[in-house]
C-alpha positions in Angstrom: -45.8 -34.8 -8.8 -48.1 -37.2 -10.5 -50.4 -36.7 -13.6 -54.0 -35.3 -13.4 -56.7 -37.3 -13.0 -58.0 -38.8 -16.5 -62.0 -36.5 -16.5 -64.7 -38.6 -16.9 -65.7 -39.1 -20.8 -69.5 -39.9 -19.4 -71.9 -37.7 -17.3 -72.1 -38.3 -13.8 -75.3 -40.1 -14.4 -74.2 -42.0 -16.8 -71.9 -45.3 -17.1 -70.8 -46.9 -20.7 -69.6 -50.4 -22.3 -67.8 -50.7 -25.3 -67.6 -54.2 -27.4 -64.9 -54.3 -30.2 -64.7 -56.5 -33.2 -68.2 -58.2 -33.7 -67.8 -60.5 -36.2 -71.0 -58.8 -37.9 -71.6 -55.8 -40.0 -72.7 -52.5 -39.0 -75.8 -52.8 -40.6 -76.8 -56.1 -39.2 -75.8 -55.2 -35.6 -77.4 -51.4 -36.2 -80.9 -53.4 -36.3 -80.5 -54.8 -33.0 -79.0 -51.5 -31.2 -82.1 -49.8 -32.3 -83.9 -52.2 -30.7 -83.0 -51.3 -27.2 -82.2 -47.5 -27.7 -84.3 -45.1 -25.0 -86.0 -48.5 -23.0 -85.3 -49.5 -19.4 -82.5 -51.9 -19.1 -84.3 -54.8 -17.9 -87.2 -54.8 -20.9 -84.0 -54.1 -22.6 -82.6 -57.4 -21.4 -85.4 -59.4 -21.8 -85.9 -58.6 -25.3 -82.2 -59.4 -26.2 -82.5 -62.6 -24.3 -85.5 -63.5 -26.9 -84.4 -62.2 -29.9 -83.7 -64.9 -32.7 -80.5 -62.5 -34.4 -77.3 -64.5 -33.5 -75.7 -60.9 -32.7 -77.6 -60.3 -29.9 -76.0 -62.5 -27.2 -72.9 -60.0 -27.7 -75.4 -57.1 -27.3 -77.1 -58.1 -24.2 -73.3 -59.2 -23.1 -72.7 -55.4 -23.5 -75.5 -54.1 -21.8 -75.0 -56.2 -18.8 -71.1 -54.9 -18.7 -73.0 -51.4 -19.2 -75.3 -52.3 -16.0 -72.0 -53.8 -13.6 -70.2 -50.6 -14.5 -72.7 -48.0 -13.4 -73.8 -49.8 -10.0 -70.1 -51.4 -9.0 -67.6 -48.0 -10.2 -70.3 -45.1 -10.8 -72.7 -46.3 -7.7 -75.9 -45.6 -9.9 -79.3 -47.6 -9.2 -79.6 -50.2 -11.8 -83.6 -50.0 -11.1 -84.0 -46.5 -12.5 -81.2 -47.0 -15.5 -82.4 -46.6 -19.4 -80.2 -47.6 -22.6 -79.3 -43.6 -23.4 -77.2 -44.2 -26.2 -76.7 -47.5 -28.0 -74.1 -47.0 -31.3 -72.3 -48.8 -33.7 -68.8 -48.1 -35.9 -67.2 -49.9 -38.7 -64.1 -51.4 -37.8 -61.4 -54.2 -40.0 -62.5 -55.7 -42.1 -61.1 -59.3 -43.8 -60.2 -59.6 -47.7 -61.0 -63.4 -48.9 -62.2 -64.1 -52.4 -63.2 -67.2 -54.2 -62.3 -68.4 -57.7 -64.4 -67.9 -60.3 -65.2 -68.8 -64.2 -62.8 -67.4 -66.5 -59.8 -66.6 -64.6 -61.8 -64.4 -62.7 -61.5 -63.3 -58.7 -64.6 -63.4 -56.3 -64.1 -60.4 -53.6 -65.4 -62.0 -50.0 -65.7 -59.1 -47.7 -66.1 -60.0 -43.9 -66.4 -57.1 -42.2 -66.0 -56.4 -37.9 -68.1 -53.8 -35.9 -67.9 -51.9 -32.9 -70.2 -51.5 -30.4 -70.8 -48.3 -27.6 -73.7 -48.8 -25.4 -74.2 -45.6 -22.9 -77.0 -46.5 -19.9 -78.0 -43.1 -18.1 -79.7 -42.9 -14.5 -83.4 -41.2 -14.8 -85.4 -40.4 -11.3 -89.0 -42.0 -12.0 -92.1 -39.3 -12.1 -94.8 -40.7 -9.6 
């Protein structure tokens, strides 16, 4: 008598990646997720590759895992895959500070993201 299976948390056209702490913050990492949300995976990539924000190496790292996923463990085509979801979540973030004039404490906040990038198989129209 074993356990269940675990059910799938993604359709069956569908395979995800997830990337925890990003030394980044949300809001920093949110411009580059938009930039890739609802294209093909390989314009995707290629805009990644030549975008000039130090975050997205990580991203395109991401999407690639997204990519090996759905053709190795889901068996999708990677030709036909888009970027269906691309998301990001706060995670820790680091306390440092910085002495300042008059006794006085400088809060440093450096804060980590998360990021969940969901690619979805779509049958071309001719």
């Amino acid at each position: 008598m074993s356990k269940d299976k675990n059910p799938r948390r993604v359709a069956d056209n569908e395979a995800m990646a997830k990337l925890r702490m990003l030394r980044t913050s949300p809001q920093k990492l949110n411009l580059v997720a938009a930039m890739i949300r609802g294209k093909k995976v390989e314009k995707a990539l290629t805009d990644l590759t030549f975008s000039n924000k130090r975050i997205a190496e990580d991203v395109r790292k991401c999407l690639q895992s997204a990519i090996a996923n759905a053709e190795n463990n889901h068996n999708l085509d990677v030709d036909e895959l888009i970027v269906a979801e691309a998301y990001v979540g706060k995670n820790m973030t680091l306390k440092r500070g910085r002495p300042r004039a008059r006794g006085r404490f400088g809060k440093i906040m450096k804060p980590f993201s998360e990021l969940t990038i969901k690619v979805r198989q779509v049958e071309e129209q001719a």
